[in-house]
N, CA and C of each residue as an Amber inpcrd file, in Angstrom:
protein
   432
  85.4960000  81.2740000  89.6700000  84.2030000  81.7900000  90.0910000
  83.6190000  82.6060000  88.9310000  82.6460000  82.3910000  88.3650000
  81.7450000  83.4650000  87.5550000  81.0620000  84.4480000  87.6680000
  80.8380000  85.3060000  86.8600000  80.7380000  86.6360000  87.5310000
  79.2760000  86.6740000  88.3280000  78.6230000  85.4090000  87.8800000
  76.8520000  85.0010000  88.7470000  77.1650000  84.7720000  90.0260000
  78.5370000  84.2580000  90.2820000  78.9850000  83.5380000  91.9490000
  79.5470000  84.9570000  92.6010000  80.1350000  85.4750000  91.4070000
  80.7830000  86.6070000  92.3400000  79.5050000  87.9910000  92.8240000
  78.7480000  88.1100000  92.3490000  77.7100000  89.1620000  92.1060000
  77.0570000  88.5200000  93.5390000  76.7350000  87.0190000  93.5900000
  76.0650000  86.5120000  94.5770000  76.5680000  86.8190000  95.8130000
  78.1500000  86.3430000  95.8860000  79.0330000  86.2970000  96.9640000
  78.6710000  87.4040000  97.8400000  78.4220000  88.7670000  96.9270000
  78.6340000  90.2060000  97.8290000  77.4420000  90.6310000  97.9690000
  76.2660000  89.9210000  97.8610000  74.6680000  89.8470000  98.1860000
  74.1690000  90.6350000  97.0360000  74.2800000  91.1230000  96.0930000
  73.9180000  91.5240000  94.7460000  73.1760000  90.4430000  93.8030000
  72.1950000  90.8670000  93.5670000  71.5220000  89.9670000  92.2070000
  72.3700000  89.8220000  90.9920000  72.1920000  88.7490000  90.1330000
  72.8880000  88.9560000  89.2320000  72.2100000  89.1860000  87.7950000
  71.8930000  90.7520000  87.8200000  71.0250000  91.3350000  86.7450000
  71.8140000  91.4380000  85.4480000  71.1070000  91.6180000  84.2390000
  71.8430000  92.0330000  82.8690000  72.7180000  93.2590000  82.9730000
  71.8800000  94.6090000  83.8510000  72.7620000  95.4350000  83.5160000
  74.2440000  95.2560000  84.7050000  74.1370000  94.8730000  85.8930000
  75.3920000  94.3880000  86.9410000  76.2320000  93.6050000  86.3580000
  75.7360000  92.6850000  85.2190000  76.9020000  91.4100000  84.5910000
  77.3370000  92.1430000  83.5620000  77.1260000  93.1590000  82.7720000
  77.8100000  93.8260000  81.7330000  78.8200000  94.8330000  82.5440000
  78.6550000  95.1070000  83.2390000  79.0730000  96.4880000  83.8560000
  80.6470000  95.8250000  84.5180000  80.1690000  94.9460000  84.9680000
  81.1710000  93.7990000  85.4550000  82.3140000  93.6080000  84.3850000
  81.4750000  92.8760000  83.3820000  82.1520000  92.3710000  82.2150000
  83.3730000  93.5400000  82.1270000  82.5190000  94.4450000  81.4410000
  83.4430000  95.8660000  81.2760000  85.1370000  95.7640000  81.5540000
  84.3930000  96.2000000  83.0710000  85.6180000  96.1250000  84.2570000
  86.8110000  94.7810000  83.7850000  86.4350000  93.8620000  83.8420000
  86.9490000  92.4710000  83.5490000  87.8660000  92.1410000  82.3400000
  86.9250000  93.1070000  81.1160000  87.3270000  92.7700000  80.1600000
  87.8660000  93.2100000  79.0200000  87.7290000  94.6620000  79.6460000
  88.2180000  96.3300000  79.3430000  89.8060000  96.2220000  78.6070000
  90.0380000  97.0790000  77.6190000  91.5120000  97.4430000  77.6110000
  91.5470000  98.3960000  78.9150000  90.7630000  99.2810000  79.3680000
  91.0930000 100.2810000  80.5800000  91.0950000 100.3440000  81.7570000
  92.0340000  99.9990000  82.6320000  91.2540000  99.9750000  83.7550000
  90.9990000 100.5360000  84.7430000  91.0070000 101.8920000  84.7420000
  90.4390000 103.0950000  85.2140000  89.1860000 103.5980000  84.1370000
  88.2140000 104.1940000  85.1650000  87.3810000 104.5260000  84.2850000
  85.9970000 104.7430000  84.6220000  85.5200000 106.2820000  84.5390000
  84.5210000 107.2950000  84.7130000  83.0820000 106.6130000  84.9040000
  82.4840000 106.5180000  85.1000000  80.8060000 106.1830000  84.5520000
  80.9900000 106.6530000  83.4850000  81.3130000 107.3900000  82.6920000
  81.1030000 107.8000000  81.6250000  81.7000000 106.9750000  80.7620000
  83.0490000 106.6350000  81.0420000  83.7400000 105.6920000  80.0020000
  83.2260000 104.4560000  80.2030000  82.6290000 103.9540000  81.3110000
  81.7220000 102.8380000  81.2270000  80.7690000 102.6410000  80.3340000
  79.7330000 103.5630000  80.0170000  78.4880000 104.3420000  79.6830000
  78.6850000 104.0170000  78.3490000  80.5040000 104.6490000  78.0750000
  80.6340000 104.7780000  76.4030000  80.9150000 103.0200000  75.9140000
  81.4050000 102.2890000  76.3610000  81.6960000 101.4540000  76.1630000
  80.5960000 100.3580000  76.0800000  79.5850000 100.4630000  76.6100000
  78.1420000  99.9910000  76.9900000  77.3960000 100.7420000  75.5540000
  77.4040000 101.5700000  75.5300000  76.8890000 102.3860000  74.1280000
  77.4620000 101.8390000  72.4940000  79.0420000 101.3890000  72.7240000
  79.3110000 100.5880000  71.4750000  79.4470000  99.0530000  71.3090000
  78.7090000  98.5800000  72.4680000  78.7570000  97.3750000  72.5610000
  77.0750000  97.6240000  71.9540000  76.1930000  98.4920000  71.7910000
  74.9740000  98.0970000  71.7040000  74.0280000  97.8510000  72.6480000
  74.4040000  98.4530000  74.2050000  73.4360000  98.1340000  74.9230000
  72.8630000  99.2730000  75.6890000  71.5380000  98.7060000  76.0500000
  70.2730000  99.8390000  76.2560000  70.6840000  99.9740000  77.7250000
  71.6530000  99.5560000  78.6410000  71.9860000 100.9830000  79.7790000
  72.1200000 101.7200000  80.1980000  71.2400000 102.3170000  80.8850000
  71.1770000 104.1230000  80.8200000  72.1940000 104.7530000  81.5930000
  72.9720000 106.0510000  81.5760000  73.7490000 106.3560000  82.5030000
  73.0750000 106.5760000  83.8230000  72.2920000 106.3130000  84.3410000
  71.8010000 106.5130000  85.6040000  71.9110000 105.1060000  86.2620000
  71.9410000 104.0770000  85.6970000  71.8020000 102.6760000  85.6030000
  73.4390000 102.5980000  86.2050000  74.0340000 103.3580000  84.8960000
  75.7660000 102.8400000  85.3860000  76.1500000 103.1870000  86.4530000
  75.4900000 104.6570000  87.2090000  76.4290000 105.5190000  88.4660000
  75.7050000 104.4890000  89.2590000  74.5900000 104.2400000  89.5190000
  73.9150000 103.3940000  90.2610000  74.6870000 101.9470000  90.7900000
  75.2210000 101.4820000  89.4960000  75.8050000  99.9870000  89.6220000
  76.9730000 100.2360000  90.1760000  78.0460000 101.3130000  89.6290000
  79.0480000 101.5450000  90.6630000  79.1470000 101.7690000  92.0650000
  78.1640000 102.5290000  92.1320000  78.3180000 102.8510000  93.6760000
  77.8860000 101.3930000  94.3330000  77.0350000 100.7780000  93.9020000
  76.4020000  99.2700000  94.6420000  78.1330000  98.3240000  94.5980000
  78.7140000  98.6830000  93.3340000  79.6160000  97.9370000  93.3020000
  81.1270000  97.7150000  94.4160000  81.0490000  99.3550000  94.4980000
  82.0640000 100.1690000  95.1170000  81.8540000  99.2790000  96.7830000
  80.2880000 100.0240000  96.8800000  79.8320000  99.2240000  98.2470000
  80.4010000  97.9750000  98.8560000  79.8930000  96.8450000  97.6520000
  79.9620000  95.8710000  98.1890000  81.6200000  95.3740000  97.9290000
  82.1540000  95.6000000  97.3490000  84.2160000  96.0120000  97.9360000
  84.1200000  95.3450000  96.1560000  83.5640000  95.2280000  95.4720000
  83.9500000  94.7380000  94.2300000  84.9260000  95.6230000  93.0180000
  84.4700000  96.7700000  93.1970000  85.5560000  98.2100000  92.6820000
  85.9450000  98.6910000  93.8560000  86.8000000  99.6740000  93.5500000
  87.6060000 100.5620000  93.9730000  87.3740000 101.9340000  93.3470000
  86.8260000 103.2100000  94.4210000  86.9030000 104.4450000  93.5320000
  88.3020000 105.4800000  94.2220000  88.5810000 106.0380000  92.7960000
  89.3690000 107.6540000  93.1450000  89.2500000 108.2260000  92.4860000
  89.5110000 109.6360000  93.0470000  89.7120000 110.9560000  92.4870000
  91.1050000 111.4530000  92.1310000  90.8700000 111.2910000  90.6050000
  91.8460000 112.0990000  89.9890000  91.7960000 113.9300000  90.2880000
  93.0380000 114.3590000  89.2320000  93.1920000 115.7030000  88.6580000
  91.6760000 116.0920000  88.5160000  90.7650000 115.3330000  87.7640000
  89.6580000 115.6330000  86.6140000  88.5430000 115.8050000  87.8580000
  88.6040000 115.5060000  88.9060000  87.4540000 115.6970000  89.7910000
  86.7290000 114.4160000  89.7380000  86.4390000 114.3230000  88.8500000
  85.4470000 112.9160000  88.7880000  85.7050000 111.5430000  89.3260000
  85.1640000 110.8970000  89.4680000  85.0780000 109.2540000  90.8020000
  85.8420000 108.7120000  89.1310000  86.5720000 107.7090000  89.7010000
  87.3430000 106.9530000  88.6430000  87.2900000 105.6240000  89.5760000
  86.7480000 104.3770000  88.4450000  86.3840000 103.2360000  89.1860000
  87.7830000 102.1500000  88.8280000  87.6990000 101.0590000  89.2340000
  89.4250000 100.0620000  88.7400000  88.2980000  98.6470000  90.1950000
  88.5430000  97.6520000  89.1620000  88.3260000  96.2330000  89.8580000
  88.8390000  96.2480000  90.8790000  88.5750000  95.7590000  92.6990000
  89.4300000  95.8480000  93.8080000  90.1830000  94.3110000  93.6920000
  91.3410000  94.4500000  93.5510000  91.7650000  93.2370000  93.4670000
  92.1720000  92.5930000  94.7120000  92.8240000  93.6760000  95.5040000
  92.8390000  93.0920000  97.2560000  93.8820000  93.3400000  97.5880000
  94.7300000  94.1600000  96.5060000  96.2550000  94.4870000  96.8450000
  96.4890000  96.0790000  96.7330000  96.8430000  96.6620000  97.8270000
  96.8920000  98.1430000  97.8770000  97.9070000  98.5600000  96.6110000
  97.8240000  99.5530000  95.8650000  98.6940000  99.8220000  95.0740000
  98.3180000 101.5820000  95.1620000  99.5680000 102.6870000  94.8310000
  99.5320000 103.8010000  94.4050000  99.0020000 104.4040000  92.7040000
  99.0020000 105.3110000  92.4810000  98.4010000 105.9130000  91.2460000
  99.5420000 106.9180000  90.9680000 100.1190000 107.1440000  89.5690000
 100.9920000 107.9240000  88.9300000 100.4760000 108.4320000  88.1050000
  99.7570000 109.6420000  87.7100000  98.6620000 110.2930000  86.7960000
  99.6130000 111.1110000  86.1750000  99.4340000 111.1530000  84.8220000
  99.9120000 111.9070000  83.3460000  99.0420000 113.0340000  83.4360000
  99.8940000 114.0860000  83.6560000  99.1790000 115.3010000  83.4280000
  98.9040000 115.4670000  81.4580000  99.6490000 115.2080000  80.9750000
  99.1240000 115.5410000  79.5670000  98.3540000 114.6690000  78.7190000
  98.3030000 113.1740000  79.2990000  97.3720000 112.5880000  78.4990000
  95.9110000 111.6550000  79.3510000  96.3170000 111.9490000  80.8730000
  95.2830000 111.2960000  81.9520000  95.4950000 109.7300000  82.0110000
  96.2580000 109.2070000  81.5360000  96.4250000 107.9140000  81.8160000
  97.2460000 107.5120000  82.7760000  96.5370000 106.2820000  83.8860000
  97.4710000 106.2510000  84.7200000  98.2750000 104.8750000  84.9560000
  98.8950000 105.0620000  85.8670000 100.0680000 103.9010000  85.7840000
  99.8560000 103.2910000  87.5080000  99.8310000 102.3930000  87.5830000
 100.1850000 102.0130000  89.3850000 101.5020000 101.3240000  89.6890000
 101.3810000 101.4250000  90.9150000 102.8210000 101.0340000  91.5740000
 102.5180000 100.5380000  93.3410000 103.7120000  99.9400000  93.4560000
 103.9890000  99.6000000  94.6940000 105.0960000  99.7240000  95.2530000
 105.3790000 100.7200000  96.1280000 106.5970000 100.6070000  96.6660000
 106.9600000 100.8520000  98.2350000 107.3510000  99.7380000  98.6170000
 107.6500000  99.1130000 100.0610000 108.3660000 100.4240000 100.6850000
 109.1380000 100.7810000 100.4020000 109.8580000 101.4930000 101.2900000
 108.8100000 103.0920000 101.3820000 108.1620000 103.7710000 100.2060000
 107.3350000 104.2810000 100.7050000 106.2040000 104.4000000 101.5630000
 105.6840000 102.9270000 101.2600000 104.7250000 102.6730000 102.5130000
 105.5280000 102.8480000 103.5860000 106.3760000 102.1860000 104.1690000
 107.1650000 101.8790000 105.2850000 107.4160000 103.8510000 105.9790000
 107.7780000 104.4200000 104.9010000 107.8770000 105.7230000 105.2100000
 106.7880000 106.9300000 105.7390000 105.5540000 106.3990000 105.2200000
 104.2090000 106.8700000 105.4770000 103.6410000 106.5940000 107.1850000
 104.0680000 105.2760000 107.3000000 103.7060000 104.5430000 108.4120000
 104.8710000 105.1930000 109.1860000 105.8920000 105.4390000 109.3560000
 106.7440000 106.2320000 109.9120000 106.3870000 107.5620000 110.7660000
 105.9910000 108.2410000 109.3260000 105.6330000 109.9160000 109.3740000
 104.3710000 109.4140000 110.3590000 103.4000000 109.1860000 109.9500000
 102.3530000 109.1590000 110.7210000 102.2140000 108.8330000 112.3650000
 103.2950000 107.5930000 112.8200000 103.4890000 107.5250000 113.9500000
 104.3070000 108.2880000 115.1250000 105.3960000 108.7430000 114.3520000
 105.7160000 109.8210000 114.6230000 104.9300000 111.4720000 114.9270000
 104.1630000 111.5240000 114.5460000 102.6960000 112.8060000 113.9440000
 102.2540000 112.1800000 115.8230000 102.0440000 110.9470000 115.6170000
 100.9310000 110.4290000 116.7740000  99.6370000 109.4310000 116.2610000
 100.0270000 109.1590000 115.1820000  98.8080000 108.4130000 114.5730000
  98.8840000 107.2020000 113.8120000  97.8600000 106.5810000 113.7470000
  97.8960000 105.0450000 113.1800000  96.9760000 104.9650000 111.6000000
  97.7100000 104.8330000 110.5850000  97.0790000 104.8380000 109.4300000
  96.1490000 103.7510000 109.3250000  94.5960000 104.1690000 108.8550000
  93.9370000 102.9080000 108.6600000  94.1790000 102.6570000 107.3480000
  93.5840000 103.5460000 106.5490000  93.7410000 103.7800000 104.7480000
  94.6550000 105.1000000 104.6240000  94.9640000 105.0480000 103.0190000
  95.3900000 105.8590000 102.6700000  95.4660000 105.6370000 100.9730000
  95.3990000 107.0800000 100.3600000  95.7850000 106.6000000  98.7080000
  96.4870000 108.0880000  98.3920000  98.2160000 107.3630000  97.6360000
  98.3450000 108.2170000  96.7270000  98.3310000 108.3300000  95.3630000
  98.3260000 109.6210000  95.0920000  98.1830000 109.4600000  93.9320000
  99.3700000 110.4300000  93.5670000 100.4040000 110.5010000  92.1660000
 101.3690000 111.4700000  92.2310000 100.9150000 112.0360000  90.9870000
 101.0510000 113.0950000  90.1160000 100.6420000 113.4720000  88.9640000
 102.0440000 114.1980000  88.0640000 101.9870000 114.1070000  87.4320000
 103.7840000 114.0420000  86.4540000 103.5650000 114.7880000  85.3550000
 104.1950000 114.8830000  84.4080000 103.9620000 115.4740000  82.5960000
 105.2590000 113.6970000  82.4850000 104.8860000 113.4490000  81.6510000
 105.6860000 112.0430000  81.0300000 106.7520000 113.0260000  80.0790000
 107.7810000 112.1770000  80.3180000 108.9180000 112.4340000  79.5610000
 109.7280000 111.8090000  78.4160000 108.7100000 110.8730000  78.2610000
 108.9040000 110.0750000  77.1590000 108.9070000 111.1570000  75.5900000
 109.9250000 111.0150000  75.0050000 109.5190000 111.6780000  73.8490000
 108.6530000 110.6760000  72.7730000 108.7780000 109.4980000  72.7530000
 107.9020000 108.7130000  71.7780000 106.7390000 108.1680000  72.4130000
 106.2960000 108.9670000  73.3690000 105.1100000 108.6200000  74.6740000
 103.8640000 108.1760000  73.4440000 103.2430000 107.1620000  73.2860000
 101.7960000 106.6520000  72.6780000 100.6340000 107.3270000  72.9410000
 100.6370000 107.4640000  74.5580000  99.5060000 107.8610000  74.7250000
  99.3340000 109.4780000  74.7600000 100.5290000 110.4970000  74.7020000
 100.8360000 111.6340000  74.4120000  99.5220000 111.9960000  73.2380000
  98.2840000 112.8840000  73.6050000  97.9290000 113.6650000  72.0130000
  98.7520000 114.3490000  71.7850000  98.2340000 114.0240000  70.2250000
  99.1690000 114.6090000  69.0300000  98.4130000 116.2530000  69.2980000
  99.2950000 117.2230000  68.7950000  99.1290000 118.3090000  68.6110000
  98.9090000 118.9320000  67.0400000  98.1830000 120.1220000  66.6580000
  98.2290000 120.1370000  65.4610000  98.9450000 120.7950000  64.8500000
């Protein structure tokens, strides 16, 4: 499907600035990522999208189930392609990069607690936040 079929699919036009924004997402080394890191990435590609343009397209995007938003540490909406498969978030306190995961027996444990509580989970997202312990960590900044 192309991103003209997919834009269509979820009743969205398929404008210049919605098919870049897309692209992005698609074609990104990142795939978490701010309006802003959208914005920046749109800015060194050379194109005239304004940041009002980008929060705009996310949220339409978010809407129509094509992203996925969360809130990190940083406060700010952090967007990621919805691919259709629930996954958790493992956030680096020292360098903000995050990692996902899936793990069965935690779900299974959530759904537990909760029924037990008295309640039926519709959604849910975690997110866990760490310091990495990697000593040759990449994405670690350097210090001076």
């Amino acid at each position: 499907m192309t991103n003209i079929d997919e834009l269509k699919s979820t009743g969205l036009k398929a404008t210049l600035p919605r098919l870049k924004i897309l692209d992005v997402f698609q074609k990104g080394a990142q795939r978490h990522m701010t309006a802003e890191d959208v914005f920046r990435v749109l800015l060194e590609e050379r194109s005239d999208i304004g940041l009002a343009t980008v929060y705009r397209v996310l949220t339409q995007f978010e809407q129509a189930g094509i992203l996925s938003r969360s809130h990190f540490e940083s406060g700010k909406a952090v967007y990621e392609l919805n691919e259709g498969q629930h996954h958790d978030h493992l956030v680096c306190l020292d360098c903000g990069r995050v990692e996902e995961f899936y793990d069965a027996e935690i779900e299974k444990r959530q759904h537990a607690v909760a029924a037990a509580k008295g309640f039926e989970i519709a959604d849910h997202a975690l997110s866990l936040y760490a310091h990495c312990t990697k000593a040759d960590c990449p994405h670690r900044p350097r210090r001076p």
